[in-house]
Phi, psi and omega in degrees: 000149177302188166277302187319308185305351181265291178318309162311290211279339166294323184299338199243051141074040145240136196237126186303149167295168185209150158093209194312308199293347198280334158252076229236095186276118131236158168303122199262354207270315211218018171219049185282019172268333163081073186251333197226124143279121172254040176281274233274321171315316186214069155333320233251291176316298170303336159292325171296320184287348189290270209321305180313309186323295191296326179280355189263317190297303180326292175307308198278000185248010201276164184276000000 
């Protein structure tokens, strides 16, 4: 997300997550309360949603 998009959401009293917690994988098949982040567990997984995340942003955001 941009900075401004941070910022908006902080002005109206919510706060992004940030540091380790800004990203979070979970299993929905056998965590569906979302309790365990499995970013450090399954790298390999969290990097592939990252990169679709950037390539999906990229797209809806282009002039």
């Amino acid at each position: 997300m941009a900075g401004s998009e941070f910022n908006y959401a902080e002005a109206r009293g919510y706060n992004p997550l940030k540091g380790d917690d800004a990203e979070f994988l979970a299993d929905l098949a056998t965590d569906p309360g979302e309790t365990r982040n499995l970013r450090r567990a399954q790298p390999e997984i969290a990097a592939d949603l990252r990169q679709r995340l950037e390539r999906w942003t990229s797209e809806v955001t282009a002039p």
